[in-house]
PATORKE-955671 format. One record per residue (C-alpha): residue number from 1; residue in three letters; y, x, z. Coordinates in steps of 0.1 Angstrom, whole numbers, plus 5000, padded with zeros to 4 digits. Layout:
% PATORKE-955671
<balo resi="NUM" resn="ALA" py="Y" px="X" pz="Z"/>
...
% end
This chain:
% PATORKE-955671
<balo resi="1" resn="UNK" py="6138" px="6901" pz="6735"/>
<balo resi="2" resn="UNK" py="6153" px="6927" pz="6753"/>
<balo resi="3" resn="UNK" py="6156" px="6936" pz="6789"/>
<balo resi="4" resn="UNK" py="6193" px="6922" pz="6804"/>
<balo resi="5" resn="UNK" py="6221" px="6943" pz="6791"/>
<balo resi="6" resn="UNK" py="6199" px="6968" pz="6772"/>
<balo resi="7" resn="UNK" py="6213" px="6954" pz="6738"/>
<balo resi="8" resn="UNK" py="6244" px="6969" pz="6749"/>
<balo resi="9" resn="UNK" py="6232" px="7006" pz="6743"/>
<balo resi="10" resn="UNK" py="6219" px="7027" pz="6714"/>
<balo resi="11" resn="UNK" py="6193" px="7054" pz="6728"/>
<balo resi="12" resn="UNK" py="6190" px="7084" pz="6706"/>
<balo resi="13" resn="UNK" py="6161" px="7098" pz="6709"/>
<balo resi="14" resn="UNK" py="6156" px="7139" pz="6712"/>
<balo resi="15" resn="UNK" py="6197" px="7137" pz="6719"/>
<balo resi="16" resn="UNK" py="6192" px="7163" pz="6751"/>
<balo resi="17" resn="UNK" py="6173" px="7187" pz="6728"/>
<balo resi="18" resn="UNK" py="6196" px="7188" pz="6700"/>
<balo resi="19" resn="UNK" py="6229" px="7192" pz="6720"/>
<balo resi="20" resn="UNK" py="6209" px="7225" pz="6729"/>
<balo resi="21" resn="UNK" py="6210" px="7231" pz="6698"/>
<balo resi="22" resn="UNK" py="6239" px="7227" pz="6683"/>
<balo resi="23" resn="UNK" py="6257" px="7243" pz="6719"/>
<balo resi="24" resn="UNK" py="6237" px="7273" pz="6710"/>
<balo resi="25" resn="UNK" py="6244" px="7277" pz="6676"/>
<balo resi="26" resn="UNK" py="6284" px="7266" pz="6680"/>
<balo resi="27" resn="UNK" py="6287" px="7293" pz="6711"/>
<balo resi="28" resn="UNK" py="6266" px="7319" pz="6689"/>
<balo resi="29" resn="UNK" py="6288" px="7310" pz="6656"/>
<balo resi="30" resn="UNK" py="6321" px="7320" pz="6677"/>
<balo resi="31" resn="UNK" py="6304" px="7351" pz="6688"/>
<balo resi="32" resn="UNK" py="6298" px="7360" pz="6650"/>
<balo resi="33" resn="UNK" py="6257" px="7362" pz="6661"/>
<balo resi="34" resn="UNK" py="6240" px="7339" pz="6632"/>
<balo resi="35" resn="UNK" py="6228" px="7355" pz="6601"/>
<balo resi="36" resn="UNK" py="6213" px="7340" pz="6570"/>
<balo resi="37" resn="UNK" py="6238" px="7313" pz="6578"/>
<balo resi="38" resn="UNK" py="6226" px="7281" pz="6551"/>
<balo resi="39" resn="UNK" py="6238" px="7243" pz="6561"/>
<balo resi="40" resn="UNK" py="6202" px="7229" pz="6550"/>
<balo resi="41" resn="UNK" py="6187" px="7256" pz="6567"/>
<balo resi="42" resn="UNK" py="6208" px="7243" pz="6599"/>
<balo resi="43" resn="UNK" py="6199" px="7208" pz="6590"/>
<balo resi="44" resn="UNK" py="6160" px="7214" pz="6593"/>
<balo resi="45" resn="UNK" py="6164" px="7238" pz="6624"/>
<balo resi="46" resn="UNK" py="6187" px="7208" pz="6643"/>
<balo resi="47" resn="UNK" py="6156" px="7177" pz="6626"/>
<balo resi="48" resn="UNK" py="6127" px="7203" pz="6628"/>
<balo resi="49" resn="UNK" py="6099" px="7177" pz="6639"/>
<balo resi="50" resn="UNK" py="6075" px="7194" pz="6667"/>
<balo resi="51" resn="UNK" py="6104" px="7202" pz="6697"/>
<balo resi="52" resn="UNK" py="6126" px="7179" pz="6683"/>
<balo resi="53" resn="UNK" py="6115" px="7152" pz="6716"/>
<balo resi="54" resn="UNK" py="6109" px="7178" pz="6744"/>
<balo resi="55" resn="UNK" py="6115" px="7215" pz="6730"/>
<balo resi="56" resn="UNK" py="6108" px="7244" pz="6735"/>
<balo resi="57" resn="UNK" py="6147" px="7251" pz="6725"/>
<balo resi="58" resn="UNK" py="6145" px="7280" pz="6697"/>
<balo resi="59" resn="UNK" py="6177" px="7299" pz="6685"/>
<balo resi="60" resn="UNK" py="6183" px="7299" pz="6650"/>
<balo resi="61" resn="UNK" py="6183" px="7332" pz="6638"/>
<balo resi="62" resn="UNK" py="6144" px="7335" pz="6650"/>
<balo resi="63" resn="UNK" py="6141" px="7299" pz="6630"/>
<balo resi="64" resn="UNK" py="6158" px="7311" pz="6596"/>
<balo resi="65" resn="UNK" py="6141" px="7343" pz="6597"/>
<balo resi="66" resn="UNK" py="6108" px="7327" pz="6598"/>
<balo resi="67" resn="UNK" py="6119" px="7303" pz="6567"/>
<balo resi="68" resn="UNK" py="6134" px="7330" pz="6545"/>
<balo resi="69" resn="UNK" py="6097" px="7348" pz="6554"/>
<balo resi="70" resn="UNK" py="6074" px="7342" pz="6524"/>
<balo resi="71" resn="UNK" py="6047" px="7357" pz="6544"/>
<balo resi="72" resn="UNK" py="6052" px="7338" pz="6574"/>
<balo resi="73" resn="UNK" py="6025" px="7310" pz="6570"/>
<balo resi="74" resn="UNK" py="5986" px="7329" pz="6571"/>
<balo resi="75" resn="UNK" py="5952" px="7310" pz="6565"/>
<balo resi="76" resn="UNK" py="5948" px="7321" pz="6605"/>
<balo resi="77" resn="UNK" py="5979" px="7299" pz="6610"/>
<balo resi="78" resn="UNK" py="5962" px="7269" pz="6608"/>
<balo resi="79" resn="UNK" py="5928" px="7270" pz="6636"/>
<balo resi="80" resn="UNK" py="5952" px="7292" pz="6655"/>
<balo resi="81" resn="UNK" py="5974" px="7263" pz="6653"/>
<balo resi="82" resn="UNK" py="5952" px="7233" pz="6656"/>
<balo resi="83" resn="UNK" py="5935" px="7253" pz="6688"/>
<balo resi="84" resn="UNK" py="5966" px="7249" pz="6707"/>
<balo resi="85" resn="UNK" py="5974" px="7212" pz="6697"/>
<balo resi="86" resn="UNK" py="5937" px="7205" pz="6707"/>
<balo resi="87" resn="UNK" py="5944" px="7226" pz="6741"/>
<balo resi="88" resn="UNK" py="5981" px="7204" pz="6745"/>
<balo resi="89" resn="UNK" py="5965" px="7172" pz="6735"/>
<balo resi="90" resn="UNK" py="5937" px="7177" pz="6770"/>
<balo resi="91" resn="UNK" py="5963" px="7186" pz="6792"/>
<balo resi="92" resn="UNK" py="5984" px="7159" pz="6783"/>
<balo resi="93" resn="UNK" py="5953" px="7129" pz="6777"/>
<balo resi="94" resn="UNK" py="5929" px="7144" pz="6801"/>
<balo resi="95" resn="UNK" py="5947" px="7163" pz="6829"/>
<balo resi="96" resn="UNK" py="5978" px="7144" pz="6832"/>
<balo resi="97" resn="UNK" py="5970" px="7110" pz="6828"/>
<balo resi="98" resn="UNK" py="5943" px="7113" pz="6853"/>
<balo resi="99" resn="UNK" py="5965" px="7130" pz="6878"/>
<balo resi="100" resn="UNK" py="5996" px="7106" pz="6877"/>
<balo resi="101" resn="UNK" py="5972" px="7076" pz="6896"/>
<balo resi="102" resn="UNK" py="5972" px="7096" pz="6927"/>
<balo resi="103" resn="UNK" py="6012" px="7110" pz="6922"/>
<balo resi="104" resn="UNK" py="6039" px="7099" pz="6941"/>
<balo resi="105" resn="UNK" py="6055" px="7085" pz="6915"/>
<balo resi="106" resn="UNK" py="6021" px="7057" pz="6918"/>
<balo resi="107" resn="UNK" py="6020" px="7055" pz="6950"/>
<balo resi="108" resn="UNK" py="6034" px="7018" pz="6965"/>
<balo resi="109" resn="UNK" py="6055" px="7028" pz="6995"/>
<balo resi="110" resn="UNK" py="6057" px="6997" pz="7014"/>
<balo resi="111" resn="UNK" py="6017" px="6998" pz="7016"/>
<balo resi="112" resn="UNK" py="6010" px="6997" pz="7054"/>
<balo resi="113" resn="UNK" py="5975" px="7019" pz="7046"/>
<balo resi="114" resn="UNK" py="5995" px="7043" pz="7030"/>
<balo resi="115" resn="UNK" py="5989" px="7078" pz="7049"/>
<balo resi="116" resn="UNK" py="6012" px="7108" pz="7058"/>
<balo resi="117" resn="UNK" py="5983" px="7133" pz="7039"/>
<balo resi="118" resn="UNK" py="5978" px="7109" pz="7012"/>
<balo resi="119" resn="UNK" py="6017" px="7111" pz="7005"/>
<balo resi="120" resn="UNK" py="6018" px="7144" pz="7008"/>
<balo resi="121" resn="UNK" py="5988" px="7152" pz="6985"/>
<balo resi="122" resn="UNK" py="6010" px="7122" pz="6960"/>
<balo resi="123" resn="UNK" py="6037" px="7153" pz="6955"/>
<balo resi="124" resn="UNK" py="6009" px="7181" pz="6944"/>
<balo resi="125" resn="UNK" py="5995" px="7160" pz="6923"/>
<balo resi="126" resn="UNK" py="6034" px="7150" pz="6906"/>
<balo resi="127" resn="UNK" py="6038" px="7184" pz="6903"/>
<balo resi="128" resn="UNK" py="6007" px="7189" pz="6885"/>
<balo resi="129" resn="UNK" py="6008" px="7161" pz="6867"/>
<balo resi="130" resn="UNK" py="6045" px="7170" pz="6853"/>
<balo resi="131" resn="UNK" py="6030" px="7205" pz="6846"/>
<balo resi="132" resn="UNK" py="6001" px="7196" pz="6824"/>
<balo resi="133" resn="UNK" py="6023" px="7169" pz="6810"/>
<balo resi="134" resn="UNK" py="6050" px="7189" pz="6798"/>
<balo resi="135" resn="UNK" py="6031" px="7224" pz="6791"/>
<balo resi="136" resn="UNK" py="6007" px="7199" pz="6770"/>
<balo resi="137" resn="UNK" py="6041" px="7190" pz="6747"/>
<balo resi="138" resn="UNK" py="6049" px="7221" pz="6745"/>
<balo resi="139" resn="UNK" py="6017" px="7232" pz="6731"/>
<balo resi="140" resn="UNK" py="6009" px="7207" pz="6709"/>
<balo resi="141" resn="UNK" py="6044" px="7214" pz="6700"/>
<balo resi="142" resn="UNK" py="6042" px="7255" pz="6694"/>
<balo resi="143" resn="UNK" py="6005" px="7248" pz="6675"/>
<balo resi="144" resn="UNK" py="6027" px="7225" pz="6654"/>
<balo resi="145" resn="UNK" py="6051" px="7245" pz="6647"/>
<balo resi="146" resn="UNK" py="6022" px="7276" pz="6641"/>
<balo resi="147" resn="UNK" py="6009" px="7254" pz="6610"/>
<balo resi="148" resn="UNK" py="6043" px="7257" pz="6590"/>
<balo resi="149" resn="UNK" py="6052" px="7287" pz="6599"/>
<balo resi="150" resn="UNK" py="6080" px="7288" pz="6626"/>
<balo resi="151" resn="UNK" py="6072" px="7302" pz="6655"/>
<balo resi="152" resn="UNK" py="6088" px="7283" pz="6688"/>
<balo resi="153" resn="UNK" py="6092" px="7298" pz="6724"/>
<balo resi="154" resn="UNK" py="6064" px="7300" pz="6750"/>
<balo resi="155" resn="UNK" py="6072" px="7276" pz="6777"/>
<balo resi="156" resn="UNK" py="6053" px="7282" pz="6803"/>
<balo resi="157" resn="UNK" py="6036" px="7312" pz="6821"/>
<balo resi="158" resn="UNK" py="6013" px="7299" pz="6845"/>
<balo resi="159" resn="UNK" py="6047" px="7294" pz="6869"/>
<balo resi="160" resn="UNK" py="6028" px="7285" pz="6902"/>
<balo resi="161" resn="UNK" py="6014" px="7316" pz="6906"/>
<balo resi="162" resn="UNK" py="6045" px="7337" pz="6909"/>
<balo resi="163" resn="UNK" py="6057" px="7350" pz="6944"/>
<balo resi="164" resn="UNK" py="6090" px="7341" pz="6940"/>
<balo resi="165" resn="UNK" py="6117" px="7311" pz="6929"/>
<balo resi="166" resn="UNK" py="6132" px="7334" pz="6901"/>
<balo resi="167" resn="UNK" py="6102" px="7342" pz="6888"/>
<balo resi="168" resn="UNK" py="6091" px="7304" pz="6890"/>
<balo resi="169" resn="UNK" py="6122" px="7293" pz="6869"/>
<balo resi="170" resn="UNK" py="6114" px="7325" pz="6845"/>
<balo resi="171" resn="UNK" py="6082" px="7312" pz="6843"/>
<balo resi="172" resn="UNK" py="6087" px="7275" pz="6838"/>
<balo resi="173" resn="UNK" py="6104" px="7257" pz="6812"/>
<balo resi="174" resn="UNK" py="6109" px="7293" pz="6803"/>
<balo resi="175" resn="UNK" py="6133" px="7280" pz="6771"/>
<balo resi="176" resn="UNK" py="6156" px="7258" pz="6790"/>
<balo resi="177" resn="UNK" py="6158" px="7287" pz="6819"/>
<balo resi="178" resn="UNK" py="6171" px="7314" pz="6791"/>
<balo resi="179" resn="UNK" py="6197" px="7286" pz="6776"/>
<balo resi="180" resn="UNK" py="6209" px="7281" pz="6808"/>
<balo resi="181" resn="UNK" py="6215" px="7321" pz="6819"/>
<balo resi="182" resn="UNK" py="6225" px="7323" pz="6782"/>
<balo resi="183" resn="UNK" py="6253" px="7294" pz="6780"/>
<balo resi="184" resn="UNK" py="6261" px="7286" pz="6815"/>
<balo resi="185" resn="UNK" py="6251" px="7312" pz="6840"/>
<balo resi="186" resn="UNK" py="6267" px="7339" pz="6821"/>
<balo resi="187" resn="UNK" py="6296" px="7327" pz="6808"/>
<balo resi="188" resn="UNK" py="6302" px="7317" pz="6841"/>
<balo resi="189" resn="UNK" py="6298" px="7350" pz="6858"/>
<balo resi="190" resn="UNK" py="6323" px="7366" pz="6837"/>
<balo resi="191" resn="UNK" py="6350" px="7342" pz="6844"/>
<balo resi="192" resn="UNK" py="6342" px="7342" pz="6878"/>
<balo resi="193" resn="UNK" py="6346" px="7383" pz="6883"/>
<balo resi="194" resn="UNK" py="6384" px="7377" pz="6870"/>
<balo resi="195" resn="UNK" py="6390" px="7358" pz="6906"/>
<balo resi="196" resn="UNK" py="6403" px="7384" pz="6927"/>
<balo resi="197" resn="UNK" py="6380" px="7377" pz="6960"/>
<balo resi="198" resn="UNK" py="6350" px="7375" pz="6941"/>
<balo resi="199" resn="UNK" py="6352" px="7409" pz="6921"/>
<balo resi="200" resn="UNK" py="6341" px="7431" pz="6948"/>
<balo resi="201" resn="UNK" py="6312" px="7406" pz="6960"/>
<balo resi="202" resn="UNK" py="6290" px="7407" pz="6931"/>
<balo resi="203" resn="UNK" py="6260" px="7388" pz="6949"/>
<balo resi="204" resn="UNK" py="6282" px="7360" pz="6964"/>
<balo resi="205" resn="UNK" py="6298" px="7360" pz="6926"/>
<balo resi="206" resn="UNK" py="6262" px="7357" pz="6916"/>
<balo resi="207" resn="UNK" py="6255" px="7327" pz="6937"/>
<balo resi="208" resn="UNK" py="6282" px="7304" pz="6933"/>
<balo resi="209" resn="UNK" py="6271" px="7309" pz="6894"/>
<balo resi="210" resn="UNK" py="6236" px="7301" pz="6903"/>
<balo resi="211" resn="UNK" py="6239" px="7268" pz="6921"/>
<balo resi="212" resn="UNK" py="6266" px="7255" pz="6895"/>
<balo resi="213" resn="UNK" py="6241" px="7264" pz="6865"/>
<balo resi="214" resn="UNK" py="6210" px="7241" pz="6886"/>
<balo resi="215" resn="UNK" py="6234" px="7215" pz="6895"/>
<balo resi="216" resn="UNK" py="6247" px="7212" pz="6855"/>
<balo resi="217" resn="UNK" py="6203" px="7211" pz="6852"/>
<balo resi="218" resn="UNK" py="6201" px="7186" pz="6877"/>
<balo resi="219" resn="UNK" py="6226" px="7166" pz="6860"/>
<balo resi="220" resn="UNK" py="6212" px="7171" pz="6821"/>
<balo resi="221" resn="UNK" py="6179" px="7157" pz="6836"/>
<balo resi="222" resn="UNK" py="6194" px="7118" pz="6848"/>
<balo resi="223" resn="UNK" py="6225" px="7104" pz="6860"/>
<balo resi="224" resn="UNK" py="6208" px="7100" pz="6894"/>
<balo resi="225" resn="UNK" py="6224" px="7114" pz="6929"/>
<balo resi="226" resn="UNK" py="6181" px="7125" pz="6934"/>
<balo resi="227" resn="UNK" py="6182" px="7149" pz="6904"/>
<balo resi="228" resn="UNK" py="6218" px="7159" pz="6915"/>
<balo resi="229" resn="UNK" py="6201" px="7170" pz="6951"/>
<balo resi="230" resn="UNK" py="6173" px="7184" pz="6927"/>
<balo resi="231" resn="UNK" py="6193" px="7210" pz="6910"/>
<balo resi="232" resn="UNK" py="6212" px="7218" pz="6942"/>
<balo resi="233" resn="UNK" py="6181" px="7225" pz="6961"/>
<balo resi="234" resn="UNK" py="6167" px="7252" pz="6933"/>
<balo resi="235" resn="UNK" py="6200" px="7267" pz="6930"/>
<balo resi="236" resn="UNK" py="6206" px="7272" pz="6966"/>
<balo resi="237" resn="UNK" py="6169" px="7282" pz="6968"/>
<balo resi="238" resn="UNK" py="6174" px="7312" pz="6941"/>
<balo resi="239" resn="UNK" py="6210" px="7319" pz="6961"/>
<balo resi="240" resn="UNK" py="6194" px="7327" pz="6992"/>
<balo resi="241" resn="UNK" py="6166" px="7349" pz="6973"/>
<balo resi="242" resn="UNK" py="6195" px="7366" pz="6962"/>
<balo resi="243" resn="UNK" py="6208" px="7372" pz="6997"/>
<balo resi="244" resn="UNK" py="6171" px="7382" pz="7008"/>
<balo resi="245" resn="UNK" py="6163" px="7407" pz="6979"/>
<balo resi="246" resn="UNK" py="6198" px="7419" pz="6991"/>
<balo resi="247" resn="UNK" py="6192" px="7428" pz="7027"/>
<balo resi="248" resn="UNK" py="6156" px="7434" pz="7019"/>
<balo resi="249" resn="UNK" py="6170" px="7461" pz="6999"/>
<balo resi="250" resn="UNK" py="6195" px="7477" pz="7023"/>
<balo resi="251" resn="UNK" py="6182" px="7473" pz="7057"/>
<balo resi="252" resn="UNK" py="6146" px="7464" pz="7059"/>
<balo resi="253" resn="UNK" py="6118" px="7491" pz="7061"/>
<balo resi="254" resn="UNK" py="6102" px="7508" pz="7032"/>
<balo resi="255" resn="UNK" py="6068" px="7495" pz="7047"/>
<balo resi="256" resn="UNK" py="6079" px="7458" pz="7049"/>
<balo resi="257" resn="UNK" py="6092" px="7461" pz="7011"/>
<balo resi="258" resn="UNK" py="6057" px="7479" pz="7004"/>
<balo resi="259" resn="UNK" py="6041" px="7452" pz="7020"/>
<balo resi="260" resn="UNK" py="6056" px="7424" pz="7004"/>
<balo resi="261" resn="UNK" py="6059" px="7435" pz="6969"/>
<balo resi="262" resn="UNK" py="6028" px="7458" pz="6966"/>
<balo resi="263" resn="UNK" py="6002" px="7446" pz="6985"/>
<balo resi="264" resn="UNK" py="5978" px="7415" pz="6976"/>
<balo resi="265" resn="UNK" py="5984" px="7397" pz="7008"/>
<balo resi="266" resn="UNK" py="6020" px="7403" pz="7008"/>
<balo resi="267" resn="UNK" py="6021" px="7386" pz="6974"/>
<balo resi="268" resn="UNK" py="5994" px="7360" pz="6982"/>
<balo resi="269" resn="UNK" py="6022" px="7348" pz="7011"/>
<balo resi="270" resn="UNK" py="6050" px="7347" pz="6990"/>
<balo resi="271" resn="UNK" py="6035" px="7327" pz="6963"/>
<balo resi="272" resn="UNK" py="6025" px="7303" pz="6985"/>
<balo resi="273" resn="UNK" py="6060" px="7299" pz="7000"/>
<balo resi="274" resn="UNK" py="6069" px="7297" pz="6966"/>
<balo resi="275" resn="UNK" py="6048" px="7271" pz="6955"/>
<balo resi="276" resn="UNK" py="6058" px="7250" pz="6988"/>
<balo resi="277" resn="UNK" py="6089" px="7252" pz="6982"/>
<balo resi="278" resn="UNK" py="6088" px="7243" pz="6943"/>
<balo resi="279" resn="UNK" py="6064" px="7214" pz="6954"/>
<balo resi="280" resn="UNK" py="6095" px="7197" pz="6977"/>
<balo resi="281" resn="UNK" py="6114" px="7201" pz="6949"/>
<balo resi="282" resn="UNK" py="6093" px="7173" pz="6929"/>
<balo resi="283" resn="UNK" py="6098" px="7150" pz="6958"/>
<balo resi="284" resn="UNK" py="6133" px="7152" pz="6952"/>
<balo resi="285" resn="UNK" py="6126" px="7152" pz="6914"/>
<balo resi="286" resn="UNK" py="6104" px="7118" pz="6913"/>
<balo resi="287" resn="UNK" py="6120" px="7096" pz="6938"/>
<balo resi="288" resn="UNK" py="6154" px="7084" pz="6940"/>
<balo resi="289" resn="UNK" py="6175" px="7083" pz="6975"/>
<balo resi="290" resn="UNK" py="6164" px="7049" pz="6984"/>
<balo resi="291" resn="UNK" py="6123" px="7060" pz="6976"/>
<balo resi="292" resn="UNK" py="6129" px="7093" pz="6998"/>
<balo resi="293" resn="UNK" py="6140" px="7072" pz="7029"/>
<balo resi="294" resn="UNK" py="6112" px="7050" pz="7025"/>
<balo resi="295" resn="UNK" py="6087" px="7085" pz="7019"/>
<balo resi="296" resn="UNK" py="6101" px="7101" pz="7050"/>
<balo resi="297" resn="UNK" py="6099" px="7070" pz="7069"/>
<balo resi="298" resn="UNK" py="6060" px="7073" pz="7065"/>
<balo resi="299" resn="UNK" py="6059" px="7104" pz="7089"/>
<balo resi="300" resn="UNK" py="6083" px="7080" pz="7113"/>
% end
């Protein structure tokens, strides 16, 4: 027995992860960059079992060199390996799963009891939970990968402690951040400098290109207005960092800039701006419009 109307639709599973894929190695094919070109050594790279649900996304020149590599799977392969599926596996079993009780994504909003702090604490510990959750794929998913010999992409780079947005979304889901300045951002950016008003305005050219490429993330993540709202806020965010790195740059002091990029207070501040910000950006992430009215209407 299936739910109402959900025997009208075929789910494929790991279909976000292969368009990646095959978007990669079409764009890549047109720009002449694959080598060792082999249909069968396409068809394991597209089917290759460990980031085949949830990533990392790897290009496949790095995956056919390591399967033309006779030398590419050591003895030290393997407890390398298994280390870091053991390490994945107690994110995700331990960390995670005991985190997502007390997430916002458990909480019951029409509960009376239900406190301001206790919602607000709800969206640190989403954002952790997601973190272990998905860092714990991704290393069960590397170590997997480790024991055949292919060597995947790093994900993540311990992305809350970074003092600013870009550096965040360079240091989080650090696959899906280089596909998107690869195959979107870019692309984008060089169309864009062919509009005459924007040639001359590199930063705004920038910008436009920025919040366009999180919206199309937004979007790749659910058909939801929330994850819409999700993408927008990040790429607005990263647009106005650009503006501020901008007029940090031209007008403000050299001992504010000193301050701020050099000292250990300076950066203490701006990581926790950071991680503020990236923490509202899970609200938006976990609930959907109707959730978010009810959330807000707790502080009411």
């Amino acid at each position: 027995n299936h739910p109402k109307g959900v025997e009208k639709h075929i789910f494929i599973i790991g279909v976000s992860y292969f368009s990646f894929k095959f978007i990669h190695f079409l764009q890549d094919c047109h720009n002449k960059k694959i080598s060792n070109l082999s249909f069968l050594t396409f068809l394991n790279y597209i089917l290759f079992f460990p980031n085949f649900f949830s990533g990392p996304i790897n290009r496949y020149n790095s995956f056919s060199g390591n399967l033309n590599d006779k030398q590419s799977i050591k003895f030290s392969d393997y407890p390398e390996g298994g280390k870091r599926i053991i390490n994945g596996l107690f994110k995700k079993v331990v960390l995670a799963n005991n985190l997502l009780p007390f997430s916002i994504v458990a909480l019951d909003l029409t509960d009376p009891s239900l406190t301001p702090l206790k919602a607000i604490l709800g969206i640190y510990a989403y954002m952790l939970y997601a973190y272990f959750d998905f860092s714990g794929y991704s290393d069960m998913a590397i170590g997997g990968g480790k024991m055949v010999g292919i060597d995947l992409p790093e994900n993540f780079n311990y992305p809350f402690f970074k003092r600013n947005l870009q550096q965040f979304w360079a240091n989080w889901h650090m696959s899906l951040t280089q596909w998107l300045t690869d195959y979107i951002y870019w692309p984008l950016v060089r169309k864009m400098r062919h509009v005459p008003s924007l040639r001359k305005l590199p930063v705004t050219n920038s910008n436009i290109c920025i919040i366009i490429t999180f919206m199309v993330c937004g979007i790749w993540h659910g058909d939801g207005i929330h994850f819409f709202l999700w993408g927008s806020y990040h790429g607005i965010g990263l647009a106005l960092l650009n503006v501020y790195t901008y007029i940090e740059k031209k007008y403000f002091k050299k001992e504010w800039i000193y301050f701020i990029n050099r000292t250990k207070l300076g950066y203490s501040i701006s990581t926790l701006i950071t991680f503020q910000y990236a923490a509202f950006g899970f609200l938006l992430f976990g609930y959907n419009i109707e959730q978010l009215k009810m959330f807000f209407g707790i502080f009411i």
